[in-house]
Phi, psi and omega in degrees: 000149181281181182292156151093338170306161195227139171242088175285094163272108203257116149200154168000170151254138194076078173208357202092352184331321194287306195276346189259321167274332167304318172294314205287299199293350152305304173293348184229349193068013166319170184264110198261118176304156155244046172252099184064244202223054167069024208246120181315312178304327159332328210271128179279020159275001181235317187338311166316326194260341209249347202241011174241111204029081155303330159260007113002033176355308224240049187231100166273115175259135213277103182310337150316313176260348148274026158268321186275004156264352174272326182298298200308306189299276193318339165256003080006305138275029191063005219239153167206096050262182171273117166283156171208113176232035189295120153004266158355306174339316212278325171319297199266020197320320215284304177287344184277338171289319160329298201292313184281010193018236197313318217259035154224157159238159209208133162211164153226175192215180203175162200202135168341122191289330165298306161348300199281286203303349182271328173307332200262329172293344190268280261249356192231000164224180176240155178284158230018031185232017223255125169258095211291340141349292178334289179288348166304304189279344187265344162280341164280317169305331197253290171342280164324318162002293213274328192288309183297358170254348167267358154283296194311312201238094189284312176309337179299121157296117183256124152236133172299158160274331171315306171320281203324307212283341169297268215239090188297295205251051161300341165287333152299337200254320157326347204259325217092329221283105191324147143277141190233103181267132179133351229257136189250140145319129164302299168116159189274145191288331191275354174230038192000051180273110189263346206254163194253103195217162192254070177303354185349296189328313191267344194282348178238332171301011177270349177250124182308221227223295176311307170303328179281309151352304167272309174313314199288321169312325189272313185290347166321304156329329193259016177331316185286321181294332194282310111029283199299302168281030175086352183258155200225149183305172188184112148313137182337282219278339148343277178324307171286322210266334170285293168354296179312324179317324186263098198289338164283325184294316199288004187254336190247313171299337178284338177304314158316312173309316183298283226279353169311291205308306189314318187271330177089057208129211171250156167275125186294145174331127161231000000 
């Protein structure tokens, strides 16, 4: 790849994002931002610009000059390409391909919706404060996103995070990218997990049986979208009773939910 190249990953946030820019820049030996959960946005010459109403659909940024500051960090470290997954992103396919045309590669990913919304409760609400609609109607959002840029672009590669973690490198081959065996994951600081696994178990099993119930309720409506990604409504207590089979994982979700409650949130970084 030439210098300054870029590996753009547009998907949801609680989605595998981390772990996923992580496996790339391991396979190519890219430039990973170290900023927040690996995130372009994050990096502070653009942050100001990039962290203000970030879900803003109708929020424009000048993509130019976050390019040449993105050009800087990474030449600055020696590295090429710039992995970038900043969330938000996802928003903006359109204009972040305009600016970086030939010098980017482009994929998307997705994640299981239960998945994404328990993920958004442990790490961004508190208990009796949690609006589970809300987060519902906002995985619908972001979903279409991803569906209206593979319409526009039937040629756009979509891996599931479920696909990755059975096989990382289906992400390669969205990329092009030769594999490179042995390349180990930093791993996310809250589950110190280095290994590419399929945590379902425990990431949902933080939500009761009643709580999935409503979610699964709000997405009804969406059928054709879960059905276009491969996901189907499931009940609460269905769900948790397949789930339980994996006993270590559904056992570290339920703990987690304790220590949420206990603490009235997630338990701060150590």
């Amino acid at each position: 790849m030439t210098p300054m190249d870029y590996l753009f990953l547009f998907t949801p946030n609680n989605s595998g994002t981390t772990v996923m820019c992580q496996y790339l820049a391991a396979q190519t030996g890219g430039y990973l931002p170290p900023f927040g959960n690996n995130e372009g946005q994050m990096a502070p010459g653009v942050r100001a610009m990039m962290r203000e109403r970030p879900w803003d659909a109708d929020r424009d940024f000048d993509w130019a000059f976050i390019h040449g500051e993105w050009d800087r960090l990474a030449r600055g470290a020696g590295k090429t390409p710039f992995i970038e997954g900043s969330p938000p992103n996802l928003l903006r396919i359109a204009a972040i391909r305009a600016e970086f045309g030939a010098r980017g590669r482009y994929a998307c990913a997705i994640s299981q919706p239960l998945m994404q919304i328990a993920s958004s409760i442990y790490n961004y609400q508190k208990p009796g404060e949690v609006k589970l609609a809300g987060l519902a109607s906002q995985w619908v959002q972001k979903a279409r996103a991803i569906a209206a840029a593979l319409d526009a672009d039937p040629d756009l590669p979509l891996v599931r995070y479920e696909d990755f973690c059975a096989d990382p490198t289906r992400l390669n081959a969205a990329y092009g990218l030769p594999v490179v065996a042995g390349a180990e994951i930093a791993g996310k600081w809250n589950t110190r997990d280095t290994a590419i696994r399929n945590a379902a178990a425990r990431t949902i099993a933080f939500l009761t049986a009643g709580e999935i119930d409503r979610i699964t309720a709000r997405l009804a409506p969406e059928a054709a979208l879960l059905v276009r990604f491969g996901y189907a409504p499931e009940s609460g207590a269905a769900c948790l009773a397949r789930l339980e089979g994996e006993a270590g994982l559904f056992a570290q979700g339920l703990e987690r939910r304790r220590l949420w409650e206990a603490h009235g949130g997630r338990p701060a970084k150590t």
